[in-house]
C-alpha positions in Angstrom: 82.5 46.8 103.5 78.6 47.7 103.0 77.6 46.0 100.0 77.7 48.0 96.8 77.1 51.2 98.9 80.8 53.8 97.7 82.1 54.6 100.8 84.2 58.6 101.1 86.0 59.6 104.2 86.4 63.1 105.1 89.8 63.3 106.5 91.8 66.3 108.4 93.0 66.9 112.0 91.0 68.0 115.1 89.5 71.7 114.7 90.0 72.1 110.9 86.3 71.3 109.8 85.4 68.2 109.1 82.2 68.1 110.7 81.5 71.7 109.7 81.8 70.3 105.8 80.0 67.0 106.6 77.0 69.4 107.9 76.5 71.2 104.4 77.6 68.3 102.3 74.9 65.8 103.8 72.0 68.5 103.2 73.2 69.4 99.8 73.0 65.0 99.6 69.2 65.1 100.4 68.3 67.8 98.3 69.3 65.6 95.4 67.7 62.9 96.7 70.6 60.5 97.6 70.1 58.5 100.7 73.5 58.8 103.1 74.6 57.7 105.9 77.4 58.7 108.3 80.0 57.2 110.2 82.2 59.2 112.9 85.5 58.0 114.0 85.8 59.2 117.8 89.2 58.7 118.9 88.0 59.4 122.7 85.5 57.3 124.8 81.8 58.4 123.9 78.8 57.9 126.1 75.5 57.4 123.7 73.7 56.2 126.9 72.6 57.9 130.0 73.1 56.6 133.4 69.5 55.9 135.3 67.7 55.0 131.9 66.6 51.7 131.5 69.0 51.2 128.4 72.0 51.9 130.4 70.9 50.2 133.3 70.8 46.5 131.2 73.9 47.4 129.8 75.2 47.7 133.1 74.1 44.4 133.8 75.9 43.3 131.2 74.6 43.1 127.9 76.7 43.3 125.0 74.3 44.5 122.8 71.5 47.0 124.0 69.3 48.6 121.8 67.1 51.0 121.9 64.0 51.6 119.4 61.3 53.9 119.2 58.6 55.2 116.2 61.0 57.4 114.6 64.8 55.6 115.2 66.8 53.0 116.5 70.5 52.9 118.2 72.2 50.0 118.4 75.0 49.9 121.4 77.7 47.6 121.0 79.3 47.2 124.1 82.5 45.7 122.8 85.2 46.1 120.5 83.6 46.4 116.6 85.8 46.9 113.7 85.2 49.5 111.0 84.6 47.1 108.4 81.9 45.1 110.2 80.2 48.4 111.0 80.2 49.5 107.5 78.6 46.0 106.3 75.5 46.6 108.5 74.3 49.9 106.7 72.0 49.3 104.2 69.4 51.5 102.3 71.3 54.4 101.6 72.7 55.6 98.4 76.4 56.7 99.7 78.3 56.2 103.0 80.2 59.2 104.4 82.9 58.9 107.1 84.4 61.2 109.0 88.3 60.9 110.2 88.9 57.2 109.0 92.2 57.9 107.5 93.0 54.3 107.3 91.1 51.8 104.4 90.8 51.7 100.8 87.7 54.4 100.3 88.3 57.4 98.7 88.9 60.4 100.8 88.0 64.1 101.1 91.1 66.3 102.3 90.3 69.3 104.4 93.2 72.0 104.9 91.8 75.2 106.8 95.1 77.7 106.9 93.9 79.1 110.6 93.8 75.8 111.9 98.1 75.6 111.5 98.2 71.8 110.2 98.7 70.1 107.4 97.0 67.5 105.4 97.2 63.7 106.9 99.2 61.5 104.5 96.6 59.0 103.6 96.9 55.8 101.4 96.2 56.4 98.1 96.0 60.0 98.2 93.1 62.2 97.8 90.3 62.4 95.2 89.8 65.7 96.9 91.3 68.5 98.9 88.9 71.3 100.0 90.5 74.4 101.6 90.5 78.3 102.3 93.8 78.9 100.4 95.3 77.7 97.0 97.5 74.3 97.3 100.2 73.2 95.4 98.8 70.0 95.3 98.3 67.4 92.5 94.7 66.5 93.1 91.7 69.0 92.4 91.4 71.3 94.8 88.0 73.3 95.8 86.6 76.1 97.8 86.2 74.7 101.6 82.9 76.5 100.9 82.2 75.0 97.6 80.1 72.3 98.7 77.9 71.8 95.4 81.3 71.1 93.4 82.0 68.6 96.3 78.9 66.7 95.8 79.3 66.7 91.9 82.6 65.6 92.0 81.7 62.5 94.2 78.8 61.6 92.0 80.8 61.8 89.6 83.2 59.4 90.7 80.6 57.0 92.1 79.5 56.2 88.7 82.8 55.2 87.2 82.4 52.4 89.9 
């Protein structure tokens, strides 16, 4: 795991919201001057390159790590199998790391229950520290307003200083 970096997963199925949340949470992050990073679970195949460039073109070839750097940012393309835990040890210089639909591992996670979307909350180890949704819970963890994305980010600040 990233050294000393709290890690929180934001956890729900397809089409209820996650990256919707993760959109206002990580401004709401920056306006209070925390550093954050994110990491997205993609449970499908992803393309990050484009075929012609040169990038793809010596990845084609065969290199098992191509990466790509200009002025402004960097991408790093590992073209093999990486585990979640290894990726998570390379981010450095932020404040708090935010993933989205790791349900698995020991970090804290964020549930997101959207009534319209017709599914339920993943069972998760450890359970939640919190459940954002559009309609009261019976629940046994604090629940907020999916919109209530202030309360969010207090309640993980909160929690990253008890650790």
């Amino acid at each position: 795991m990233a050294k000393d970096i709290p890690i929180y997963s934001v956890v729900a199925y397809s089409g209820t919201g996650k990256t919707t949340l993760l959109e206002k949470l990580i401004p709401e992050f920056k306006r209070r001057g925390v550093r954050v990073a994110v990491v997205k679970h993609d449970a499908h195949e992803f393309e990050i390159d484009h075929e012609g460039k040169d990038s793809w073109r010596m990845t084609q070839a065969g290199a098992d790590v191509t990466i790509v750097a200009c002025q402004s940012h960097a991408a790093i393309m590992e073209n093999r199998y990486v585990d979640t835990e290894t990726l998570l040890s390379r981010v450095t210089d932020v404040d708090l790391i935010l993933t989205e639909g790791f349900k698995h591992g020991s970090y804290p996670k964020i549930g997101v229950f959207r009534e319209a979307a017709g599914k339920p909350l993943p069972d998760v180890e450890g359970g939640y520290l919190a459940v954002l949704s559009d309609v009261p819970l019976q629940i046994d963890t604090p629940r907020l307003d999916i919109n209530d994305i202030a309360g969010l980010a207090d309640l993980i600040l909160l929690d990253m200083q008890k650790t």
